[in-house]
Backbone as JSON, one array per atom type, in Angstrom:
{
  "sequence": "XXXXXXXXXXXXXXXXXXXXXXXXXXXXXXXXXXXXXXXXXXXXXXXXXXXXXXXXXXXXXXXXXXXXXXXXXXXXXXXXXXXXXXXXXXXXXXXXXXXXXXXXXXXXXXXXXXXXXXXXXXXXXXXXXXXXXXXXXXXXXXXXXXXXXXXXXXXX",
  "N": [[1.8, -8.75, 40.5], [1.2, -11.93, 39.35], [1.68, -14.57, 41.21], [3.44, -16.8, 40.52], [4.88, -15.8, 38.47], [6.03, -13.86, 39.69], [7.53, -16.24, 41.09], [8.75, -17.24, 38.78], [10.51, -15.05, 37.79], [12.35, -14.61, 40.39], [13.74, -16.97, 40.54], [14.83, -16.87, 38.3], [16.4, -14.84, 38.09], [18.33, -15.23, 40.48], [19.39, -17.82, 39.83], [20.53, -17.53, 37.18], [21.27, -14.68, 36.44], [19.56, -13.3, 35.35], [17.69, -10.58, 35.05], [14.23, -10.41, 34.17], [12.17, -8.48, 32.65], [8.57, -8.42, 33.2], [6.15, -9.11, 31.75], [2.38, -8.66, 32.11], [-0.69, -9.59, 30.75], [-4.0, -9.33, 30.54], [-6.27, -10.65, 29.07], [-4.57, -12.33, 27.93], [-2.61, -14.74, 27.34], [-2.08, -16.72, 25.35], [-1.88, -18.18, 23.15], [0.24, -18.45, 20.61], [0.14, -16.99, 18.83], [-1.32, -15.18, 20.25], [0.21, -13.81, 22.09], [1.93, -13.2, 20.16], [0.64, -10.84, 19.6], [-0.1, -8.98, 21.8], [2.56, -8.83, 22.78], [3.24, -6.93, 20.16], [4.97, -8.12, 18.19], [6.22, -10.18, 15.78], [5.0, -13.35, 14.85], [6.18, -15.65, 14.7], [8.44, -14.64, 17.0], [7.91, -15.64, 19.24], [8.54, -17.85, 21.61], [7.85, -21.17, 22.1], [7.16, -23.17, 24.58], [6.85, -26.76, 24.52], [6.03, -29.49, 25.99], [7.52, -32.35, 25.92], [6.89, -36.43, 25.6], [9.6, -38.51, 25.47], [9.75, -41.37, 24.56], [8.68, -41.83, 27.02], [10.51, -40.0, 28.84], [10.39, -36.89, 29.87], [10.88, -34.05, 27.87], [12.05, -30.59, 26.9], [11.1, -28.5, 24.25], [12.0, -26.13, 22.11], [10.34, -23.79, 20.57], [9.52, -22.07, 17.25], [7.16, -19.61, 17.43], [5.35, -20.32, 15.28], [6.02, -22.71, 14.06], [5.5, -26.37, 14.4], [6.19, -28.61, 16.25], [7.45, -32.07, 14.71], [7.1, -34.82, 15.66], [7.68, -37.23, 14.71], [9.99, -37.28, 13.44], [11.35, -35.46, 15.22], [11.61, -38.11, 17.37], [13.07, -39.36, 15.94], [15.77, -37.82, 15.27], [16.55, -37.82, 17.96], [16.62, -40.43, 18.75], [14.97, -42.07, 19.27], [12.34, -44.17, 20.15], [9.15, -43.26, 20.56], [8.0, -40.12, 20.18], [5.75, -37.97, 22.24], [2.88, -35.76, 22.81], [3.31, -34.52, 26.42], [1.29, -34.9, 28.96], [-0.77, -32.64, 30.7], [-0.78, -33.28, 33.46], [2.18, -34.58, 33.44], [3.99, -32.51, 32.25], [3.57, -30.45, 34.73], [4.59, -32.19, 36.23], [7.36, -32.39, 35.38], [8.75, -29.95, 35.05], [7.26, -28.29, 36.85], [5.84, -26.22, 35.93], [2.79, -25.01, 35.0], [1.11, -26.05, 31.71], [0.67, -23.82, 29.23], [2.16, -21.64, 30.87], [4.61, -22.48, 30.82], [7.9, -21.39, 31.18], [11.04, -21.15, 29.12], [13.41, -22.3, 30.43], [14.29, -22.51, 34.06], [13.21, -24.42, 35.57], [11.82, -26.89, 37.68], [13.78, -28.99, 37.91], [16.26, -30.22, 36.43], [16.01, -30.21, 32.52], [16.08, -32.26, 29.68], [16.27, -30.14, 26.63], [15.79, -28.7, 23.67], [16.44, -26.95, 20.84], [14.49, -25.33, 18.29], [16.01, -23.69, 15.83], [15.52, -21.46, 14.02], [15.2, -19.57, 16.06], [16.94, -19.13, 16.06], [17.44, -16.21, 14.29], [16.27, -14.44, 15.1], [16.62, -10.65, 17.08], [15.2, -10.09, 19.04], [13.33, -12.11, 21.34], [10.51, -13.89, 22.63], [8.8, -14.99, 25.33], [7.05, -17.34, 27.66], [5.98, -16.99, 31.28], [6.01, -18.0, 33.42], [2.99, -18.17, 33.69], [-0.25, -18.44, 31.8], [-0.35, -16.0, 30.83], [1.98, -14.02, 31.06], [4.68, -12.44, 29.79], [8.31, -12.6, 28.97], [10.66, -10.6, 27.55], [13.9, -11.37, 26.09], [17.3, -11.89, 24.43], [18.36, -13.61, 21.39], [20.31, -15.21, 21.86], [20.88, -15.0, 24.56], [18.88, -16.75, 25.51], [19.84, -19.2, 24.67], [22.54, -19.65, 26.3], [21.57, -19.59, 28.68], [19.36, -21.7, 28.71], [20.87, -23.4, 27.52], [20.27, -25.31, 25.27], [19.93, -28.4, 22.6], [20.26, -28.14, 19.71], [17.55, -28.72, 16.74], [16.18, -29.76, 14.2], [13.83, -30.38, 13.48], [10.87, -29.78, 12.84], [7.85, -27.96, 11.55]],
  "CA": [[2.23, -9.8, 39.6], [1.09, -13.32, 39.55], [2.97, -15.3, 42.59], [3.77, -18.25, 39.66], [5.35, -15.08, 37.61], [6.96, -13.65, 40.53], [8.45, -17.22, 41.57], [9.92, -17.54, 37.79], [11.57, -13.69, 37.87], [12.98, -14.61, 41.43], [14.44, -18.34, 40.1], [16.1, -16.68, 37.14], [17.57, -13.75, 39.08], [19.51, -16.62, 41.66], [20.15, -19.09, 39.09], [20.96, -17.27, 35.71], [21.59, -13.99, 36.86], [19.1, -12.91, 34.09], [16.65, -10.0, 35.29], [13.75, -10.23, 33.0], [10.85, -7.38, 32.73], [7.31, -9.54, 32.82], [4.55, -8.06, 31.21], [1.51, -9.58, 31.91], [-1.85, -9.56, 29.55], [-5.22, -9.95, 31.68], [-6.36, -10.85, 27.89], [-4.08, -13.43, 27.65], [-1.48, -14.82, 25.85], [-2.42, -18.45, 25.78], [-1.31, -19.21, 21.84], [1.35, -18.07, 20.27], [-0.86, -15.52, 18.18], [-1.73, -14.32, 21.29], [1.52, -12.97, 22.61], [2.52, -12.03, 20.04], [-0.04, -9.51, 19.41], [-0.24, -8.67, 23.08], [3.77, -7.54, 22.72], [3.5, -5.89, 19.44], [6.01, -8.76, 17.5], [5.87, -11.26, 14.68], [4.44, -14.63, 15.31], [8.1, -16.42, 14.74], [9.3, -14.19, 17.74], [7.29, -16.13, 20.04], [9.1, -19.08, 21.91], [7.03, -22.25, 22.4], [8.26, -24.28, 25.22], [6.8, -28.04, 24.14], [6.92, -30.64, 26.6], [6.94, -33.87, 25.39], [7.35, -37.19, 26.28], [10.48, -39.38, 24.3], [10.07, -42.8, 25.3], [8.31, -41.68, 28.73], [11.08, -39.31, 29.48], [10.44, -35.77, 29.9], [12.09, -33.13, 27.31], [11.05, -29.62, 26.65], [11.4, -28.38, 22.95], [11.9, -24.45, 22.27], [9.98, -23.69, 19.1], [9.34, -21.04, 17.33], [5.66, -19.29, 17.32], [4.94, -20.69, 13.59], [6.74, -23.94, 14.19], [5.01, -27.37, 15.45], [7.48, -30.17, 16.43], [7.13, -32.89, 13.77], [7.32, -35.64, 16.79], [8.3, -38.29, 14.24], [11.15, -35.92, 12.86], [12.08, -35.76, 16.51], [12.16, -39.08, 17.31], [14.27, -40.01, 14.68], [16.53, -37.28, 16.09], [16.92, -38.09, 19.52], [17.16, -42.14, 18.66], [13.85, -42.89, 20.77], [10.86, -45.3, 19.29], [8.11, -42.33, 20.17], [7.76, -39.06, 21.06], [4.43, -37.71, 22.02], [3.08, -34.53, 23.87], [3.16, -34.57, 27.71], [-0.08, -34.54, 30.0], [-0.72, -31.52, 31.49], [0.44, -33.99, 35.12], [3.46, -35.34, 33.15], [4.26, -31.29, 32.38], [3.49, -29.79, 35.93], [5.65, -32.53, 37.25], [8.63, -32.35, 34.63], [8.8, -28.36, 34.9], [7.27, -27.33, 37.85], [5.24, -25.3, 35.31], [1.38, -25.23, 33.97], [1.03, -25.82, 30.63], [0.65, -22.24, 28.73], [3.24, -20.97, 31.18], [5.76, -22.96, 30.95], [9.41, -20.79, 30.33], [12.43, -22.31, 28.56], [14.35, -22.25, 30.96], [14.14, -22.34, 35.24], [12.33, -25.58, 35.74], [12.06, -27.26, 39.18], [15.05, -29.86, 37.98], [17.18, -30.69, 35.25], [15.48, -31.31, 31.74], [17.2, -31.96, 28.33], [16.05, -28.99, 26.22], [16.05, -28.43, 22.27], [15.53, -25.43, 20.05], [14.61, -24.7, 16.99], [16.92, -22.74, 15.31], [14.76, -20.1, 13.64], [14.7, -18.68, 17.03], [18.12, -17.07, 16.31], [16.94, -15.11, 13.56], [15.64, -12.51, 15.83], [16.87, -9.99, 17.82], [14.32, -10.05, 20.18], [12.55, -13.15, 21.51], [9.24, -13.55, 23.76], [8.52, -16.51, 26.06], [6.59, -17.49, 28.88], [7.3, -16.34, 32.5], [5.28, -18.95, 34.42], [1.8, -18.29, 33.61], [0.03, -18.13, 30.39], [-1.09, -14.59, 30.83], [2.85, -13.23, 31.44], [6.04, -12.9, 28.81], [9.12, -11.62, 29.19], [11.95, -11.06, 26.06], [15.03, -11.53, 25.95], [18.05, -12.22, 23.19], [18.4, -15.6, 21.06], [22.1, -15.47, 22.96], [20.41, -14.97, 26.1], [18.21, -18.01, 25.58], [21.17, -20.37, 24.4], [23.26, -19.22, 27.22], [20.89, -20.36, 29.98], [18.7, -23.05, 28.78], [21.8, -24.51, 27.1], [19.5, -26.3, 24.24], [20.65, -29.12, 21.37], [19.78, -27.82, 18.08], [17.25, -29.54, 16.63], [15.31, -29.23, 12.55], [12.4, -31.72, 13.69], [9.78, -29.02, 12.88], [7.29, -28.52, 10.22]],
  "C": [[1.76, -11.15, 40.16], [2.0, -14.17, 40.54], [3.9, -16.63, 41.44], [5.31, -17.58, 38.91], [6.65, -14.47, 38.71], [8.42, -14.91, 41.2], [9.65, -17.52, 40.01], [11.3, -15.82, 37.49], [12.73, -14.44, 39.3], [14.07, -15.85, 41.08], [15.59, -18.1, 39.16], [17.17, -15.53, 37.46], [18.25, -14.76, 39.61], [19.94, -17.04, 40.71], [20.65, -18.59, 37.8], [21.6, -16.12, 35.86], [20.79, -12.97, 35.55], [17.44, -11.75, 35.33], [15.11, -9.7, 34.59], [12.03, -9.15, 33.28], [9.97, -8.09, 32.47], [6.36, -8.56, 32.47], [3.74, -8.96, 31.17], [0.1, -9.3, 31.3], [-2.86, -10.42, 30.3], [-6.15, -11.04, 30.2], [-6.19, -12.28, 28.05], [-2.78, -13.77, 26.5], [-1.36, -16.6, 25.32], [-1.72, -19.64, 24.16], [-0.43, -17.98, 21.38], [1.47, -16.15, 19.18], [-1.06, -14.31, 18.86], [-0.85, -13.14, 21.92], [2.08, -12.31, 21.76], [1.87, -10.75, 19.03], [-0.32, -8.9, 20.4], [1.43, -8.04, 22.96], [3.91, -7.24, 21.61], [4.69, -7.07, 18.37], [5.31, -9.5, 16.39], [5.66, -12.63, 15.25], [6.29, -15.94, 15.73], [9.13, -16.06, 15.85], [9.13, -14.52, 19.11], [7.85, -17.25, 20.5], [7.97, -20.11, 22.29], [7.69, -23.29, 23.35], [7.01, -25.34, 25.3], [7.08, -28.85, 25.13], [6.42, -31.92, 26.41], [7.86, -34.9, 26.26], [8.33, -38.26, 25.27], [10.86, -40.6, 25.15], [9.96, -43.21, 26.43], [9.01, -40.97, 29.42], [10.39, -37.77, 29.34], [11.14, -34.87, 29.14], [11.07, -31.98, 26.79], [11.95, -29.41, 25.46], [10.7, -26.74, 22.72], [11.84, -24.3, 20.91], [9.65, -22.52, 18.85], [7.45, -20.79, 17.04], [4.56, -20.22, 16.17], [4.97, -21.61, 13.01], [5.61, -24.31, 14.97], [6.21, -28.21, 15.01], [7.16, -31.27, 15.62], [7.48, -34.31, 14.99], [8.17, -36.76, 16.03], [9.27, -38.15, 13.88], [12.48, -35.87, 14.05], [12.62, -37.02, 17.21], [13.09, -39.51, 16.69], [15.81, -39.44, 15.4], [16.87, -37.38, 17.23], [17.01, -39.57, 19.58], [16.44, -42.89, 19.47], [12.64, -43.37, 19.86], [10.12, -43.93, 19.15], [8.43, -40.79, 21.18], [6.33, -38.35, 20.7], [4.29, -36.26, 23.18], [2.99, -34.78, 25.2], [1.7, -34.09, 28.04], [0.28, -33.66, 30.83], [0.0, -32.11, 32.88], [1.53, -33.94, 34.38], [4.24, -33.56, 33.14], [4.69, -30.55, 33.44], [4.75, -30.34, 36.66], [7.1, -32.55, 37.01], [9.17, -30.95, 35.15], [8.49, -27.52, 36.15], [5.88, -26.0, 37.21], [4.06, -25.44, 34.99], [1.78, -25.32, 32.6], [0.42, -24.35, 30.33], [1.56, -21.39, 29.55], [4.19, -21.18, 31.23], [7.6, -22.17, 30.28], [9.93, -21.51, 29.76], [13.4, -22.66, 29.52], [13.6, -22.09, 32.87], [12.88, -23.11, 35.85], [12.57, -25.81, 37.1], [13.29, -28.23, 38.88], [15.4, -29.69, 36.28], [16.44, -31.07, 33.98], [16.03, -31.06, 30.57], [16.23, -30.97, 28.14], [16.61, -28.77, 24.29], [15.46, -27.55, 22.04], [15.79, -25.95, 18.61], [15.41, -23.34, 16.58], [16.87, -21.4, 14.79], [14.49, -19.63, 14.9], [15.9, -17.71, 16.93], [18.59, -16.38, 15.15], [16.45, -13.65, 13.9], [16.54, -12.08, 16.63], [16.2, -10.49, 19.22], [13.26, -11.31, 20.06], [11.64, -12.71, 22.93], [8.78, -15.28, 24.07], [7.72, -16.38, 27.21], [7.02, -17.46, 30.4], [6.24, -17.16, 33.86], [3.95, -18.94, 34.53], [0.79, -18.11, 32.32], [-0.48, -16.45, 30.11], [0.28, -13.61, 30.93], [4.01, -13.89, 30.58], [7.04, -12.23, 29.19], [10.05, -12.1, 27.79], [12.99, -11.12, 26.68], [15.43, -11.92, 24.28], [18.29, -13.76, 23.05], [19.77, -15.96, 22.57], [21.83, -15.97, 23.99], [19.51, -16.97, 26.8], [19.29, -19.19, 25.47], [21.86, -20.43, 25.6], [22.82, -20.62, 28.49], [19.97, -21.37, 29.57], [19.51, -23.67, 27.75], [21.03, -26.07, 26.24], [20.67, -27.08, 23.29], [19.85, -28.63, 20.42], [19.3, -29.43, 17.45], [16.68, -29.36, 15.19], [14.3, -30.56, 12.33], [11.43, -30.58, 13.76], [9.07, -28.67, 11.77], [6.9, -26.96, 10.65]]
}
């Protein structure tokens, strides 16, 4: 396993108490298409973790596969002039994470966190496990639980 993939299994075991099976895809899983024809799901079952920047802060945004963040939508919602996407630096250093691997959850610190809501329509959800080549599922529940998101309907 990927040492990136191995460091996000090991983070969420300690801190969540969440064991999660990684499957990783030499392929790839790099868009949302990708994964989720690499695990066999519907495009909508795909989590998107988003990290943008609202007003220069850092916030990641848990979308679904099919979903893009309407930034202006968002702004409005969160009560900040702009929100725009994060630079791959601004990302690495918010998260701890590359862009395309970034999980929802088990960042290097503290960052707000919104979902889209059509994520808990499914049973079964698929997200990134620290690299963009490795997913692991879990339940909407599961996701709410531990990355303790604000519901958000800034998405188009």
């Amino acid at each position: 396993m990927h040492p990136s993939a191995e460091r996000f299994a090991a983070r969420v075991r300690d801190e969540y108490d969440l064991d999660p099976v990684i499957e990783e895809f030499p392929e790839g899983t790099k868009t949302a298409a990708d994964a989720a024809a690499a695990v066999g799901c519907a495009v909508p079952q795909i989590v998107k973790s988003i990290v943008c920047s609202a007003d220069g802060e850092p916030v990641v945004v848990l979308t679904a596969g099919d979903n893009r963040v309407d930034t202006d939508a968002l702004a409005a919602e969160l009560e900040v002039d702009t929100v725009g996407t994060a630079s791959p630096e601004q990302v690495k250093a918010a998260t701890g994470w590359s862009i395309g691997g970034v999980p929802p959850f088990g960042h290097d610190e503290p960052i707000p966190t919104f979902l889209d809501e059509s994520l808990l329509d499914h049973d079964r959800i698929w997200a990134a496990a620290g690299t963009p080549d490795a997913v692991f599922a879990l339940s909407p529940a599961e996701l709410r639980r531990i990355a303790d998101p604000t519901d958000v309907s800034a998405f188009e």
